[in-house]
C-alpha positions in Angstrom: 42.3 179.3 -31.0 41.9 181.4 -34.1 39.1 180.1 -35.2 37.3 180.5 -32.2 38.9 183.6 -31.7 37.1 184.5 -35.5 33.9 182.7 -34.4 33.1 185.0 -31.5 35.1 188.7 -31.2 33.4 190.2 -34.6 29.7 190.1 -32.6 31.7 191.3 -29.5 33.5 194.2 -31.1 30.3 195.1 -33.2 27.9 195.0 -29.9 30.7 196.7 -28.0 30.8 199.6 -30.3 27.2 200.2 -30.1 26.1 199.7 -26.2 29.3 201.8 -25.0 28.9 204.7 -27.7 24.9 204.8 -26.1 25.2 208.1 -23.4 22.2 206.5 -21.8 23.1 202.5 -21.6 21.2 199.4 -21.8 20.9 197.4 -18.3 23.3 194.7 -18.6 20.4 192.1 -17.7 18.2 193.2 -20.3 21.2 193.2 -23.1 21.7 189.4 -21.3 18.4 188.7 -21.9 17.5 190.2 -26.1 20.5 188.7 -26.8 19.9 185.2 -25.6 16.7 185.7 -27.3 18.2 186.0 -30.5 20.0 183.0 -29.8 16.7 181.1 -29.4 14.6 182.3 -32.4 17.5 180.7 -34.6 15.7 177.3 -34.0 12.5 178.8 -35.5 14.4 180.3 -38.3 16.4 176.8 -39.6 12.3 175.3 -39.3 10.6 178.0 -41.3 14.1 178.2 -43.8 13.4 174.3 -44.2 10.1 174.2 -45.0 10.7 177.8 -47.8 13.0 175.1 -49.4 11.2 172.5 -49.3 8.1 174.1 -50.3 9.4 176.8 -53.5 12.2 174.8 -54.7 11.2 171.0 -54.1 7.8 171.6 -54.8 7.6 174.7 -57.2 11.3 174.2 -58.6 12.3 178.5 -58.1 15.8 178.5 -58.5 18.0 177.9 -55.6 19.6 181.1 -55.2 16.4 182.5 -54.9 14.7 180.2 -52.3 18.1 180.9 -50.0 18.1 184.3 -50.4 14.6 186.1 -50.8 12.0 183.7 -50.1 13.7 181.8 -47.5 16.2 183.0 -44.8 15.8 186.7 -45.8 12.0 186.9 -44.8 12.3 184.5 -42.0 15.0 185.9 -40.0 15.0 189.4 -40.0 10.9 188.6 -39.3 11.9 186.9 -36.0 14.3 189.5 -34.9 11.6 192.2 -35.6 9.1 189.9 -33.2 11.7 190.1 -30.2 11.4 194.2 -30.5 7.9 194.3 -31.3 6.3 191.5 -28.8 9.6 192.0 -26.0 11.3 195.0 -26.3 8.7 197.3 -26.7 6.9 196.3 -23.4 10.6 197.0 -21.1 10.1 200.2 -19.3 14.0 201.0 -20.4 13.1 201.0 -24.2 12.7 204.5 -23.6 14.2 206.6 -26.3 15.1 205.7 -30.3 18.5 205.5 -29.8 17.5 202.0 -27.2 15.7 200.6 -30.5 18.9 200.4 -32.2 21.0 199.0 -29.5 18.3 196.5 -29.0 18.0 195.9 -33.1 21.8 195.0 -33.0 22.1 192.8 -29.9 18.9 190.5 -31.1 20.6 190.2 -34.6 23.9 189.6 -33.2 22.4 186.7 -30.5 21.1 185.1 -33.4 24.4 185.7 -35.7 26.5 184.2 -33.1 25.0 181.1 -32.7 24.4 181.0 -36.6 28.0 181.1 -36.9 29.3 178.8 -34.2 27.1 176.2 -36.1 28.4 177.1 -40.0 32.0 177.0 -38.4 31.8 174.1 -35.8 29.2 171.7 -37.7 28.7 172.4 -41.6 32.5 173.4 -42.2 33.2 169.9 -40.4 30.8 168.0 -41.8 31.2 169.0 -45.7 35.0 169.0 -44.8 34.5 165.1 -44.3 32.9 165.0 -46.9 34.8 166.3 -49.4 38.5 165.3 -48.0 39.5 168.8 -46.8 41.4 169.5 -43.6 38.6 169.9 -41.0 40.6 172.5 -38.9 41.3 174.3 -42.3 38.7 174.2 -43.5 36.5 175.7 -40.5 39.3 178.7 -40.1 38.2 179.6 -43.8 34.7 180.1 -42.9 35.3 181.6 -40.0 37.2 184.3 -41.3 34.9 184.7 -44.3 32.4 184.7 -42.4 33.8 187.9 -40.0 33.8 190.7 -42.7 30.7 189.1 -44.3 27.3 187.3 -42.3 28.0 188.7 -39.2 28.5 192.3 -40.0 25.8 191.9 -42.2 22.9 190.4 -39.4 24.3 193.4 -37.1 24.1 196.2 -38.9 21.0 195.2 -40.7 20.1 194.8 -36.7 21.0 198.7 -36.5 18.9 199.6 -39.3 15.8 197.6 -38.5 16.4 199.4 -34.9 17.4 202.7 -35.5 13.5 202.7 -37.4 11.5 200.7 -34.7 12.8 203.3 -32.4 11.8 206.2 -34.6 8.3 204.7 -34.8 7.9 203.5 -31.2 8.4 207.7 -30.2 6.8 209.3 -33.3 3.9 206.9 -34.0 4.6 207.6 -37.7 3.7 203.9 -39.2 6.6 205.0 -42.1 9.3 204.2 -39.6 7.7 200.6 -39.0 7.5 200.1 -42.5 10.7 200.7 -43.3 11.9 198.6 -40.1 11.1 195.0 -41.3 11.4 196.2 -45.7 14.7 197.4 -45.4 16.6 194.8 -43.7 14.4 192.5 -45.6 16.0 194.0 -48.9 19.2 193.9 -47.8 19.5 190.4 -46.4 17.4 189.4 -50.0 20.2 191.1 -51.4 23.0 190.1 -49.4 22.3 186.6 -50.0 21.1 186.6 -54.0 24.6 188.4 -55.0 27.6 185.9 -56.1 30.8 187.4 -53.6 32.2 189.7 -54.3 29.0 191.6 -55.2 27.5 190.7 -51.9 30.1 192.7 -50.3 28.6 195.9 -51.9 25.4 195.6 -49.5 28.5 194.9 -46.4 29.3 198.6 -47.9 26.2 200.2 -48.1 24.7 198.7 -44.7 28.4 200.0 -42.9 27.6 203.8 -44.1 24.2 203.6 -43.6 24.4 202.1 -40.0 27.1 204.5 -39.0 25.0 207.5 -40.2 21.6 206.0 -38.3 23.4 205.7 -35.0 25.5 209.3 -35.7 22.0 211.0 -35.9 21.0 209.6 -32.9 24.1 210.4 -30.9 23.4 214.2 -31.6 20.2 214.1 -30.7 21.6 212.4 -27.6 23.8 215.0 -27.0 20.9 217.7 -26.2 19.6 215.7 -23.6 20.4 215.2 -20.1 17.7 212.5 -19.9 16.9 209.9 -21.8 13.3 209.6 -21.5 11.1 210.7 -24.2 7.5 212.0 -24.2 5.8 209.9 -26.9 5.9 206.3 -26.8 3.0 204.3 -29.0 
């Protein structure tokens, strides 16, 4: 029950904290619906992850740590999640002010998160537990746990990030924002993923102050509006 417990609430309490602290919220259908997508594009992502291996360390022998952290899931992932704003949540009529490009950024990354880490707790941690003689149950409460201060805050407020700048370019038009929507959480997950822990957990650090001052800017500018509709919108 922990485990589960571990599995699921971190992407609960993270989304929770960002759709109720919106003054204007998300439709629940719509939240439903991103988030489910990012549940789906994590099919695409293990494919395109697979064939990065197989094609810079099989084939060209990079180091391993390299292939799993910058030219594999890092480039893949956060490139899927910026699809479902670009290709889907640009063309809803209720993406309709920045402050809906970072809700959005976090519930795609935390669809996908969540489903990432029901299948690193429920499948891997099993199987390599088999594998190596370890207590299954044991074994899948340790990654559960690890993984609640570490992968999923990390997709989610990289999710933020990549938002909180989508948003900012969907209602200025300045192509900087874009730019800085798919490099940043590119770096970070690079970054996230190259560092041995406890280094790693310096990017947790960085993305957790950045995040919080992203969606604290928003909130004032919020708080000047009685509606959430903005004039611009490219």
């Amino acid at each position: 029950m922990i485990t589960l417990a571990l599995t699921f609430l971190p992407s609960i309490l993270i989304l929770a904290y960002f759709i109720f602290n919106d003054k204007f919220r998300e439709p629940l259908g719509t939240i439903s619906l991103i988030f489910f997508l990012g549940f789906l594009i994590c099919l695409p992502a293990g494919i395109l992850n697979e064939i990065s291996h197989n094609f810079f360390f099989e084939k060209f022998n990079y180091s391993e740590n390299l292939t799993a952290s910058f030219l594999g899931p890092a480039w893949a992932e956060e490139l899927l999640k910026f699809f479902i704003l670009y290709f889907i949540v640009l063309k809803r009529n209720e993406f309709n002010e920045p402050m809906d490009g970072l809700v959005y950024g976090v519930v795609v990354s935390l669809g996908f998160a969540t489903y990432e880490n029901y299948t690193y707790v429920y499948e891997w941690a099993v199987m390599l537990a088999k594998e190596e003689n370890f207590s299954a149950e044991k074994f899948s409460y340790i990654v559960a746990l690890a993984r609640s201060y570490s992968a999923v805050p990390m997709h989610g407020l990289n999710g933020a990030v990549m938002g909180y700048y989508f948003g900012m370019y969907v209602f200025t038009g300045n192509k900087k924002y874009l730019y800085l929507s798919i490099t940043l959480p590119y770096l970070f997950h690079g970054f996230y993923n190259f560092l041995p822990f406890p280094f790693s957990m310096i990017i947790i650090g960085v993305l957790t102050i950045m995040s919080f001052l992203l969606h604290n800017d928003l909130k004032k500018k919020q708080k000047l509006k009685k509606y959430e509709r903005e004039k611009i919108k490219i």
